[in-house]
ZAVO-825645 format. One record per residue: residue in one letter; x, y, z of N, C-alpha, C in turn. Coordinates in pm, whole numbers, padded with zeros to 5 digits, always signed. Atoms other than C-alpha are relative to their C-alpha. Layout:
N
AXYZXYZXYZ
...
//
This chain:
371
X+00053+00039+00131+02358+02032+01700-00129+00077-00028
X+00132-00079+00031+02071+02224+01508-00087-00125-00067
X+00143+00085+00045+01751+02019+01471-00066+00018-00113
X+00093-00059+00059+01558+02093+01173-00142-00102-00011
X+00134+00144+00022+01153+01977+01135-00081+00075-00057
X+00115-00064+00125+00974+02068+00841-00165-00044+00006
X+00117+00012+00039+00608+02119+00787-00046-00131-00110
X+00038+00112+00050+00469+01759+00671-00127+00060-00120
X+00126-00026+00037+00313+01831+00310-00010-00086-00120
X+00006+00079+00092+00284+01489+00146-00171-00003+00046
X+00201-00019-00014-00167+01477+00092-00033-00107+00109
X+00057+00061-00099-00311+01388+00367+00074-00013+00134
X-00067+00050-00110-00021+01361+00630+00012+00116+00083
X+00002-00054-00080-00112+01508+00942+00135+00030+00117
X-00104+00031-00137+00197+01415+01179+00096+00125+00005
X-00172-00094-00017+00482+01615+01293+00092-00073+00103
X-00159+00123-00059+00809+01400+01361-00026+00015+00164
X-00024-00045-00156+00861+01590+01751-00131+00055+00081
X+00069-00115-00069+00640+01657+02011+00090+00149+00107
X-00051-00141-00141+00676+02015+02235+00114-00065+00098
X-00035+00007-00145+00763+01801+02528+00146-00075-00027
X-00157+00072+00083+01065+01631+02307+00095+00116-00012
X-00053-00120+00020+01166+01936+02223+00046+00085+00065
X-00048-00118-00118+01204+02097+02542+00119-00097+00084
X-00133+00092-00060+01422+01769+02645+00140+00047-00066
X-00130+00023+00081+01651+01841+02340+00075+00121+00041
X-00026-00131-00042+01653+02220+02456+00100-00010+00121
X-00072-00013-00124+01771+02156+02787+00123-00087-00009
X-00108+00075-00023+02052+01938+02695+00103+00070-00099
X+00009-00132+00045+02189+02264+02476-00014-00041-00161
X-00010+00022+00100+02108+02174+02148-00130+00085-00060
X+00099-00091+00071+01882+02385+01900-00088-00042-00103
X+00118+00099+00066+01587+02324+01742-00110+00126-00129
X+00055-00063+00031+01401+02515+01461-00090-00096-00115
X+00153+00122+00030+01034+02385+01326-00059+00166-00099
X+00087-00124+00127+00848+02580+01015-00108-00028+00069
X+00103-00089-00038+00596+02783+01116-00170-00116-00074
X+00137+00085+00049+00210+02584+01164+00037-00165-00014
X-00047+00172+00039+00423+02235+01168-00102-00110+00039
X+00080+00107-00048+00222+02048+01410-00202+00031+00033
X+00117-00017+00007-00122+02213+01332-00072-00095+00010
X+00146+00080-00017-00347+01951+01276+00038-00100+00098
X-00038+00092-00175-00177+01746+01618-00104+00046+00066
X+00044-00052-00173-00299+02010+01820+00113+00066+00073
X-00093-00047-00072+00037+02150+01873+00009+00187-00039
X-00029-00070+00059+00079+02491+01835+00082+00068-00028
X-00110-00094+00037+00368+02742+01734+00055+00022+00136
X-00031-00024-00162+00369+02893+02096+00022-00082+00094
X-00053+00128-00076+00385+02532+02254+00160-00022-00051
X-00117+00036+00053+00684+02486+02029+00093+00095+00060
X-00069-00097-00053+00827+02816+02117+00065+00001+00175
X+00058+00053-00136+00741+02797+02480+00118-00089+00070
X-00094+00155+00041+00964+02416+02420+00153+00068+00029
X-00068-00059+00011+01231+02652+02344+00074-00007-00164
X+00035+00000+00164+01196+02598+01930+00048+00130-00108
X+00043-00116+00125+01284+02864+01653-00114-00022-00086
X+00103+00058+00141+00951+02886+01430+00057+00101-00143
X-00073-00026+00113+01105+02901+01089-00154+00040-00088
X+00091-00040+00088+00881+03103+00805+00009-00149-00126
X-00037+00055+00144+01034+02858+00498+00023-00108+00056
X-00023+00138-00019+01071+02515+00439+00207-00015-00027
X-00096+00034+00073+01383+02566+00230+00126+00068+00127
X-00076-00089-00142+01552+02805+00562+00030-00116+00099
X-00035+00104-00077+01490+02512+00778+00081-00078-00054
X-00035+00084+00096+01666+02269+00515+00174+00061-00028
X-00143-00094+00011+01976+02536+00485+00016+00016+00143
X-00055-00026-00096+01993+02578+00844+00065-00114+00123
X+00004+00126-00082+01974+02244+01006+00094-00118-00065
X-00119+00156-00038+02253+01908+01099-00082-00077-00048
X+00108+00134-00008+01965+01682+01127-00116+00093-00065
X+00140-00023+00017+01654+01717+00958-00111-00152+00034
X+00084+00069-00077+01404+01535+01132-00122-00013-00064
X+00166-00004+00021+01049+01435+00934-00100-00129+00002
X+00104+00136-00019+00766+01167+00948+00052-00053-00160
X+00021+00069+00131+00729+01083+00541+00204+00056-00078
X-00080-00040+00138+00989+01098+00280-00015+00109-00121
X+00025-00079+00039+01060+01402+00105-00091+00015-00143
X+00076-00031+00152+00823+01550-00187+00084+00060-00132
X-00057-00064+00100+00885+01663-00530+00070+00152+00022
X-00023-00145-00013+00906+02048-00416+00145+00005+00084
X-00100+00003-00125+01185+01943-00109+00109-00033-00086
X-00140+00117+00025+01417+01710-00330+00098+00085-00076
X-00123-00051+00026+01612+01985-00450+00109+00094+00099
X-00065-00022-00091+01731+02066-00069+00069-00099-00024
X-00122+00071-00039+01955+01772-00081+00130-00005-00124
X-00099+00015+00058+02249+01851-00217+00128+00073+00054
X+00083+00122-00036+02365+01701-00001-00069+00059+00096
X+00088-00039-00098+02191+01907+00289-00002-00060+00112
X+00002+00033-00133+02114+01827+00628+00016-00194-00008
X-00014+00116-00011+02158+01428+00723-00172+00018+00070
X+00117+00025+00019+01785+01321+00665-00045-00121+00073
X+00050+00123-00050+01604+01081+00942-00138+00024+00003
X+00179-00001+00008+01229+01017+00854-00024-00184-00068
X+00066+00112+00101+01041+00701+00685+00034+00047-00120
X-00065+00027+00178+01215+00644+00296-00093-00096-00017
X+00048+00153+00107+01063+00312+00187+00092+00011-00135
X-00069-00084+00168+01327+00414-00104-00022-00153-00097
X+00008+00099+00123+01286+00037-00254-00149+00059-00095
X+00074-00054+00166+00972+00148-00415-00043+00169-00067
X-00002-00110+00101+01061+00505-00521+00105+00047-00028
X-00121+00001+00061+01360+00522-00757+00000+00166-00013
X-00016-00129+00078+01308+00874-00846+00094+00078+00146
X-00059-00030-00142+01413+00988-00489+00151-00051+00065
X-00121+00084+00015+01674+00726-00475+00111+00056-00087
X-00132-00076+00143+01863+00886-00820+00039+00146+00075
X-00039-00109-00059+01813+01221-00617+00096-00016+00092
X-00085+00052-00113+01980+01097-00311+00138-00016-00047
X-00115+00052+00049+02265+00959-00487+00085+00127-00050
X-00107-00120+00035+02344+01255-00690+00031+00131+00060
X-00013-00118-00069+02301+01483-00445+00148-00050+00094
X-00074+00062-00091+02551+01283-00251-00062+00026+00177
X+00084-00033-00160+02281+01295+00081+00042-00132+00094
X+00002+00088-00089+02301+01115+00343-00132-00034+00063
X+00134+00049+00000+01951+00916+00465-00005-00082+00113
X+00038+00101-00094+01856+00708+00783-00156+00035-00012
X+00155+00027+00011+01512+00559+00763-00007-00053+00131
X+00053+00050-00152+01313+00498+01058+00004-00185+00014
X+00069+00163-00001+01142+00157+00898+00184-00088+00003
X-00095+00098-00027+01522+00038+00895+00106-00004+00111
X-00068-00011-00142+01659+00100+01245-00048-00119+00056
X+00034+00129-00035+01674-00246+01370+00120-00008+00093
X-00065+00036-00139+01778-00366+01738+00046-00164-00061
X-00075+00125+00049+01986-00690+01726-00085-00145-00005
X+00091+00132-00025+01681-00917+01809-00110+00009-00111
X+00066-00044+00126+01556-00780+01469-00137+00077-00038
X+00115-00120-00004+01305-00544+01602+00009+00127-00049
X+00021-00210+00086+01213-00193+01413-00090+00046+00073
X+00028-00079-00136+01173+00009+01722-00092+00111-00042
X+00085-00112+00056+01040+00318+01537-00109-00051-00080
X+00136+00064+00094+00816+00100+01267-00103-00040+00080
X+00083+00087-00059+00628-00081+01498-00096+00071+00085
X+00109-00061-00052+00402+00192+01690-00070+00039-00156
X+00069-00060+00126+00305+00316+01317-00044-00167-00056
X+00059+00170+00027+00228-00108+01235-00068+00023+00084
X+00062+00036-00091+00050-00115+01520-00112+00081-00044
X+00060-00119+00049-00189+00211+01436-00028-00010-00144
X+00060+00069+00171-00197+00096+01006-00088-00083+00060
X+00037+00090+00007-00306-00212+01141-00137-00010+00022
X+00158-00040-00056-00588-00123+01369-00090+00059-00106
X+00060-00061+00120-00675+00121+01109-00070-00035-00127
X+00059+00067+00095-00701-00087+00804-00155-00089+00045
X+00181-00003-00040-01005-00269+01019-00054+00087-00022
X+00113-00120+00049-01156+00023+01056-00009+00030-00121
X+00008-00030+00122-01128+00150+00721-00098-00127-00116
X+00046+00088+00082-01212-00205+00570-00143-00006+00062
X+00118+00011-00049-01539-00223+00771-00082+00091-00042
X+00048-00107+00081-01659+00076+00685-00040-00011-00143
X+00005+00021+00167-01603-00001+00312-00074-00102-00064
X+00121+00135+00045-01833-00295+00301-00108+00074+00004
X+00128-00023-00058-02129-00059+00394-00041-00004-00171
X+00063+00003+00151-02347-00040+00084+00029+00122-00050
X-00043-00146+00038-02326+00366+00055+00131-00031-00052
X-00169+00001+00028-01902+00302+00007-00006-00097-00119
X-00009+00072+00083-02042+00052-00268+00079-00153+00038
X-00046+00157+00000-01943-00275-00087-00129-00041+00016
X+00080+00065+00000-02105-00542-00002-00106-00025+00077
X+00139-00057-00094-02338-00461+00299+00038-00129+00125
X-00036+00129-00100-02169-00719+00495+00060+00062+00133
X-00069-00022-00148-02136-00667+00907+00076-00059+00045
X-00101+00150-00038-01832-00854+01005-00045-00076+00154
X+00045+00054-00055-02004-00916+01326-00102-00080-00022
X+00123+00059+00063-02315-01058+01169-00119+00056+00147
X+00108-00002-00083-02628-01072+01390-00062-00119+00081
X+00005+00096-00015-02795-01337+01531-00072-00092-00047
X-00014+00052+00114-02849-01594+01316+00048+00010-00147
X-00074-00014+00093-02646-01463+01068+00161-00020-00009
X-00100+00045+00031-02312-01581+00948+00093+00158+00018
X-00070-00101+00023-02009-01343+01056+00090+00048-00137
X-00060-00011+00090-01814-01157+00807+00153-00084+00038
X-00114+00044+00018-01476-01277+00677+00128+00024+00018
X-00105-00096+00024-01136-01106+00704+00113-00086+00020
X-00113+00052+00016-00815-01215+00606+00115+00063+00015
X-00061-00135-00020-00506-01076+00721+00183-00090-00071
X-00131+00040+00064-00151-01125+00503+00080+00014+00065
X-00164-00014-00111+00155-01131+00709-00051-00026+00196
X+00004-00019-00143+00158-01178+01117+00060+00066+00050
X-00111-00106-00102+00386-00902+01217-00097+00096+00078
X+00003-00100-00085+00342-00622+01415-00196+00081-00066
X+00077-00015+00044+00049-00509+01200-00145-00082-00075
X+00086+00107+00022-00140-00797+01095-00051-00101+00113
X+00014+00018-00104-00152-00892+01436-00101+00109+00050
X+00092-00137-00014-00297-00512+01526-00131-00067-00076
X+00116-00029+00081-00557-00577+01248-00042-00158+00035
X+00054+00116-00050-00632-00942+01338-00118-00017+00071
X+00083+00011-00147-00750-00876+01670-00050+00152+00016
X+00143-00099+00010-00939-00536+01593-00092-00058-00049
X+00114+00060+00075-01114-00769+01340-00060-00091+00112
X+00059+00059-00082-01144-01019+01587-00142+00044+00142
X+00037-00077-00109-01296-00760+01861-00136+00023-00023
X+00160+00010+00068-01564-00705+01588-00111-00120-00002
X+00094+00078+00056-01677-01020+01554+00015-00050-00081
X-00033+00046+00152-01549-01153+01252+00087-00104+00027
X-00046+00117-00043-01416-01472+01161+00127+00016-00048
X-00113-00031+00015-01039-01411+01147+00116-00086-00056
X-00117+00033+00046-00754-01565+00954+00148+00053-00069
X-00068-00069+00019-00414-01478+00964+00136-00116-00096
X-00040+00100+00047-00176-01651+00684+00156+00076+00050
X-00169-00021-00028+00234-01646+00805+00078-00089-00112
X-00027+00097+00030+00492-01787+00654+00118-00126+00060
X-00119+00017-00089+00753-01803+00912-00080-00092+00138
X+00052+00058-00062+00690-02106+01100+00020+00013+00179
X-00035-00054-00150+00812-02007+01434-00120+00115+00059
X+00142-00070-00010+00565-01724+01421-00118-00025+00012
X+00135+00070-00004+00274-01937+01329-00029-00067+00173
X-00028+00030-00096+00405-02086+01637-00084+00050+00109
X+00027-00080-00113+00397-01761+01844-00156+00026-00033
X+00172-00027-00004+00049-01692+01750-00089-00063+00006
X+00092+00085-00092-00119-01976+01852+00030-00038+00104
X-00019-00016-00138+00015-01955+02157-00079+00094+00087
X+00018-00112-00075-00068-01625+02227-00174+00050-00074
X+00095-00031+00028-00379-01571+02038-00142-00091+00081
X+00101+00047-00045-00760-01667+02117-00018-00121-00074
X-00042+00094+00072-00845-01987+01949-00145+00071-00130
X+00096-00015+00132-01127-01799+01722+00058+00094-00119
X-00113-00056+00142-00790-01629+01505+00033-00111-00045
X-00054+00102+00095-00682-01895+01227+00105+00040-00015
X-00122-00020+00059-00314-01890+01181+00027-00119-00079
X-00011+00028+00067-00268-02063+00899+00177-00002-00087
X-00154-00044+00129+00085-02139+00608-00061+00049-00066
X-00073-00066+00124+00164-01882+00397+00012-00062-00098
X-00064+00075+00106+00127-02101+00057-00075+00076-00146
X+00135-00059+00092-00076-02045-00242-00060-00064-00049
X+00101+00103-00036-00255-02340-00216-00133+00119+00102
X+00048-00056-00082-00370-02157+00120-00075+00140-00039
X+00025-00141+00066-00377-01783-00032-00123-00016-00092
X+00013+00027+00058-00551-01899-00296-00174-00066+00039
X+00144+00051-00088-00851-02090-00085-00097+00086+00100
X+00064-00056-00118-00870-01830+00179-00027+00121-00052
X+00045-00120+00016-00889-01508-00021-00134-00028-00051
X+00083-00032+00093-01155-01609-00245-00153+00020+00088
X+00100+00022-00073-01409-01635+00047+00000+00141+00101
X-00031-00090-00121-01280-01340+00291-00121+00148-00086
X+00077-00133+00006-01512-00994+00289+00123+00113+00021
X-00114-00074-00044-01151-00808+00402+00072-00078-00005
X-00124+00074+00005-00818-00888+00280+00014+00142+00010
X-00111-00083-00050-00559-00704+00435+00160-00020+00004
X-00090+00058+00020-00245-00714+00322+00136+00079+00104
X-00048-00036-00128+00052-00661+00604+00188-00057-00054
X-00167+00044+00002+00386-00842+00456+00102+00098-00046
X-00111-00097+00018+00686-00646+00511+00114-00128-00023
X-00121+00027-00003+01044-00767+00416+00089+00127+00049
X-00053-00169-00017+01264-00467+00565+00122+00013-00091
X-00135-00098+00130+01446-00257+00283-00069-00060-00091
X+00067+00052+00139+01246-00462-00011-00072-00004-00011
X+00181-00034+00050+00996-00389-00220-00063-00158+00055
X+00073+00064-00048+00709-00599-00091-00057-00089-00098
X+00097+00063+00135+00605-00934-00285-00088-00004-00031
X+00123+00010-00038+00332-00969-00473-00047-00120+00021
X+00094+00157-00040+00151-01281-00316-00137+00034-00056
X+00098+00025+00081-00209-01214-00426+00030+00030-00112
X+00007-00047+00144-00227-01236-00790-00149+00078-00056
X+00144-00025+00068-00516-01071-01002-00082-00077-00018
X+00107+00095+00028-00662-01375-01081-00113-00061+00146
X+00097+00046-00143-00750-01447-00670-00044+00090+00012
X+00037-00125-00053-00835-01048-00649-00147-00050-00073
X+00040+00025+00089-01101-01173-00938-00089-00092+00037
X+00109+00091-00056-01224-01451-00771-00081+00019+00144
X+00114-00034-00099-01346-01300-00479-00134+00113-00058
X+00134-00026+00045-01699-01160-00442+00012+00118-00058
X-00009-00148+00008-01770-00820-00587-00043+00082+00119
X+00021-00096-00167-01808-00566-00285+00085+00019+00057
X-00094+00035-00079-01523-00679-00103+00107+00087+00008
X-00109-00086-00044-01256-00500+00041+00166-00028-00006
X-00146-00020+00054-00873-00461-00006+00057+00084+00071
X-00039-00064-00037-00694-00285+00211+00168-00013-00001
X-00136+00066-00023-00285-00313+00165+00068+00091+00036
X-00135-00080-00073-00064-00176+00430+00100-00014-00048
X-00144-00011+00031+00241-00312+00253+00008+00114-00108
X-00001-00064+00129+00156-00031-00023+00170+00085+00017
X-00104-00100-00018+00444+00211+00140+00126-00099-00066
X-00148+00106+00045+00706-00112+00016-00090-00042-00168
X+00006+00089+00133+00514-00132-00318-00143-00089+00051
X+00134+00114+00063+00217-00366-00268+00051-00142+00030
X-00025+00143+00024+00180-00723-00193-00157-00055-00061
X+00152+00083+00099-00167-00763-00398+00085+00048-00179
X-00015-00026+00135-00125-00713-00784-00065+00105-00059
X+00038-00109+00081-00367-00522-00835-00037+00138+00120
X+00023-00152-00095-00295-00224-00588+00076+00075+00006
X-00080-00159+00053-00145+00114-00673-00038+00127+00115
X+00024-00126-00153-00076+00425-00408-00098+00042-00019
X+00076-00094+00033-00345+00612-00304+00017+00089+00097
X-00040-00118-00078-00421+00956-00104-00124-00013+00099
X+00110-00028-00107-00609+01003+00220-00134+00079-00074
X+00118-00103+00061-00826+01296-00022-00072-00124-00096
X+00043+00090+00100-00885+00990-00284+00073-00132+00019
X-00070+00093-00035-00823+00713-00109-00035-00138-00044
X+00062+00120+00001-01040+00434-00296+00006-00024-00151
X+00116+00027+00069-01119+00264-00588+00003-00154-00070
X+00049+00129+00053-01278-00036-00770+00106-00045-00132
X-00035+00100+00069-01075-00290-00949-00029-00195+00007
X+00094+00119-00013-01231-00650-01046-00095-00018+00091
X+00129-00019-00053-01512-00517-00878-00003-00018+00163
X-00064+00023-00167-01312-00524-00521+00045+00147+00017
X-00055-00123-00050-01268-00185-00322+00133-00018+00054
X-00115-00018+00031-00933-00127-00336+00078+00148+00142
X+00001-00137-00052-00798+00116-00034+00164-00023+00028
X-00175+00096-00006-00382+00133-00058+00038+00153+00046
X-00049-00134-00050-00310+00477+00120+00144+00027+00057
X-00120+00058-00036+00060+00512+00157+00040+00095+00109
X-00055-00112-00122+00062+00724+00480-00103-00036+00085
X+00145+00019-00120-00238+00564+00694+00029+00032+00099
X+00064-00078-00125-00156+00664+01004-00006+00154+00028
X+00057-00129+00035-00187+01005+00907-00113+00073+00010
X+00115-00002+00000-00523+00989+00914-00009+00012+00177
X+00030-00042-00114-00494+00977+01319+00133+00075+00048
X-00140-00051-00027-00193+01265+01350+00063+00009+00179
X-00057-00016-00135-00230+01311+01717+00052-00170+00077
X-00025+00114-00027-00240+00955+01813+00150-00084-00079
X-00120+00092+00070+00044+00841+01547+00136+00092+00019
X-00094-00074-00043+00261+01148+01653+00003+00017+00125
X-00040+00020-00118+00274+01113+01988+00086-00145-00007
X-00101+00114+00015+00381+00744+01914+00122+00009-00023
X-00101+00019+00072+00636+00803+01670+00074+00104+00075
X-00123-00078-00037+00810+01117+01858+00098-00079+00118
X-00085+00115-00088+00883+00841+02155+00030-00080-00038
X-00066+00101+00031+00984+00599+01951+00113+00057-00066
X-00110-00036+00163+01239+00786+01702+00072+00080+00151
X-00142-00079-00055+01388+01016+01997+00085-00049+00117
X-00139+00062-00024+01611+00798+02149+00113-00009-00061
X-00137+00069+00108+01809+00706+01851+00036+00161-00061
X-00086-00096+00038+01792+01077+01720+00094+00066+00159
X-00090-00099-00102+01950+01169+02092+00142-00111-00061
X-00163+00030+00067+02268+00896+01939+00034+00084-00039
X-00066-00034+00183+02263+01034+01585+00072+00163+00080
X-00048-00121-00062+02345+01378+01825+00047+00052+00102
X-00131+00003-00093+02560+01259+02052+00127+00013-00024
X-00103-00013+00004+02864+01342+01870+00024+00059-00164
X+00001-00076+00105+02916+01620+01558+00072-00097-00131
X-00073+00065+00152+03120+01327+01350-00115-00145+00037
X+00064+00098+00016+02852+01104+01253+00052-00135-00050
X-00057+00161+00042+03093+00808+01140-00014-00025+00153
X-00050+00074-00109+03179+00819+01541-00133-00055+00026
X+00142+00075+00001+02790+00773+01582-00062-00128-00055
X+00050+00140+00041+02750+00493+01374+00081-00110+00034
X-00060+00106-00058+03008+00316+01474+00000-00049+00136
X+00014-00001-00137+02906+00357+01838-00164-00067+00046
X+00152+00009+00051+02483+00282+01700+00021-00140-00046
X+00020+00121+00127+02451-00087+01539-00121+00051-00058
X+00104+00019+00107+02063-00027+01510+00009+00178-00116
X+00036-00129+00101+02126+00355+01370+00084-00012-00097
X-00068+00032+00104+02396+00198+01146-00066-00060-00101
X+00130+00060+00089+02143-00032+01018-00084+00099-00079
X+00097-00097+00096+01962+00241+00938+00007+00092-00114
X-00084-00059+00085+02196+00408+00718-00079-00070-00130
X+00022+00070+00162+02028+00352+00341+00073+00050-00119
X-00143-00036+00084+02250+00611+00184+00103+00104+00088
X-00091-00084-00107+02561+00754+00338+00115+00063-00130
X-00132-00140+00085+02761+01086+00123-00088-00070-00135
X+00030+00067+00158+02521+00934-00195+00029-00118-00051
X-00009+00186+00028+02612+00530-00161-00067-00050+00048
X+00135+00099-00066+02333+00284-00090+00085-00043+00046
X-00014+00059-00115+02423+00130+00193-00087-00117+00044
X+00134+00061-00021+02141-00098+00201-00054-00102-00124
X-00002+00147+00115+02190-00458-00023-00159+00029-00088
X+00160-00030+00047+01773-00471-00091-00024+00113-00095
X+00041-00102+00067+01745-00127-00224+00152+00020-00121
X-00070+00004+00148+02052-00158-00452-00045-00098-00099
X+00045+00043+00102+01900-00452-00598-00125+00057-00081
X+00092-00039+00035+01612-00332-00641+00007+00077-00144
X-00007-00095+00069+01715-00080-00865+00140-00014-00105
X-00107+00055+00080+02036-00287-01012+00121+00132+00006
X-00073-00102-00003+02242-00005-00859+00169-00042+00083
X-00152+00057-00068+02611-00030-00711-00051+00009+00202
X+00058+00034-00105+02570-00157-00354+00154+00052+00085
X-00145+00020-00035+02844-00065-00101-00031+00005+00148
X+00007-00035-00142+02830-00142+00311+00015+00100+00088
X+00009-00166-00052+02818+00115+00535+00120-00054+00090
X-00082+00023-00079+03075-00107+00771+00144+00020-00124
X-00127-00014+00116+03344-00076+00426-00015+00165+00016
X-00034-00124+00050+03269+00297+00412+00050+00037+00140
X-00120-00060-00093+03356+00394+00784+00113-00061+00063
//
């Protein structure tokens, strides 16, 4: 099978899908691999490591895209890429396709085929590949939100550790998964007084079990939402549904009632947003003020640390791409894969993937009816 792995050039995204040392596994088991030229620059990887690997370095994006089975990338393709699929290589990277239709209509009429990382799910309903990049948003959004209180960044000058005799800061964290957990207990680490709202009571469960007793796990209501944002210095928003756009639980009117200064950080942005009032932004322009709340909704955060979030993600994703290229008829692969079946969102140009046909009020059709 020929590998392809394009140069990552959505703003700001440092990563590159494969490391070298992946690459020299895929080599030795005889399969071929060609990577555009400068791919994993800002890793730290360079051309000659790749080579070295045993790699073709491709000049063109569009060469790799015409030459390659698999195309292999971190983000979901850009405006300049989306007229390789038609249908082109069988595409495994992060989609989020519920909240971008425009990509979705491409897909379809190209008749492409699509496996998303965020929807490769093991039978105990874990997202094997999502969950080092949750883990890494999560942490991140602390950092980022801390930062953004300083007075220079135009917040509110608030230390979430406080001092002594001073009252710690606030931080609120939306969802308990994989990432609101991460960002919990970075906040917690700071010093800050931590509440995490769930809504899944089993969860609430697991996290006061397993947590310290100075994290609040709290219901998910909007009674709750509603009491606990208006006081927090950092809301962080974290709720995933997988394959659907992300609800919005804060409304404008609680964004409104908290203080002015305050911070906003929403990881669910890549699914759409679960605040109201938060719209993508870019690592280059990653901020700004609405109802007088810093606003930071970057839809590629772990980008921002490429070496650290690409080393993660190449061990988490190359297991499932050694399935997807264990056997040249990819029906036999999926039918041999549950979680890389799962992951199927469009297969020959049919959503495959209930959530993202509603979404978009489009014809829905199983991926177990099509092979």
């Amino acid at each position: 099978m020929i590998i392809g792995i394009p140069k990552e050039i959505k703003p700001g995204e440092g990563r590159v899908s494969l490391s070298p040392y992946n690459i020299e596994e895929l080599i030795n088991m005889g399969h071929n691999v060609l990577i555009e030229r400068n791919a994993g620059r800002k890793v730290g990887f360079t051309d000659d490591q790749y080579i070295n690997a045993g790699a073709k370095v491709y000049e063109t994006k569009k060469k790799i895209y015409s030459d390659s089975d698999i195309l292999v990338k971190v983000k979901e393709p850009v405006l300049e890429e989306l007229n390789y699929f038609n249908p082109g290589p069988i595409l495994f990277s992060f989609l989020h396709l519920s909240a971008v239709k425009e990509l979705t209509d491409i897909f379809m009429r190209g008749k492409a085929t699509a496996i998303a990382f965020e929807s490769v799910e093991l039978d105990d309903g874990h997202l094997p590949i999502l969950i080092p990049m949750s883990e890494i948003a999560g942490r991140m959004a602390l950092i980022k939100g801390a930062n953004l209180l300083t007075i220079h960044n135009k917040g509110k000058g608030v230390l979430l550790g406080g001092a002594a005799g001073v009252y710690k800061g606030n931080v609120t964290v939306l969802g308990g998964g994989t990432a609101g957990l991460s960002a919990a207990l970075a906040g917690y680490g700071l010093g800050a007084h931590v509440t995490i709202l769930e809504r899944n009571i089993f969860r609430i469960r697991y996290l006061k079990d397993i947590l310290t007793k100075g994290i609040n796990v709290i219901m998910s209501n909007i009674r709750n939402i509603r009491k606990t944002v208006k006081k927090t210095d950092i809301l962080i928003g974290t709720v995933l549904i997988p394959n659907a756009k992300a609800p919005r639980i804060v409304s404008r009117e609680m964004v409104r009632s908290m203080k002015s200064g305050s911070v906003i950080v929403d990881v669910s942005i890549d699914q759409g947003g679960c605040i109201e009032t938060s719209k993508p932004t870019t690592h280059e322009d990653p901020t700004y003020l609405d109802e007088g709340i810093i606003h930071y909704c970057v839809t590629n955060m772990p980008g921002a640390y490429p070496r650290t979030s690409t080393e993660a993600l190449s061990e988490a994703l190359f297991p499932y791409l050694m399935h997807l290229i264990s056997d040249e008829d990819i029906v036999k692969v999926l039918k041999k894969s549950p979680p890389i079946r799962r992951g199927v969102n469009l297969f020959r140009g049919n959503i495959t993937i209930k959530e993202i046909a509603e979404t978009f009020n489009y014809p829905y059709k199983p991926i177990e009816d099509i092979l």
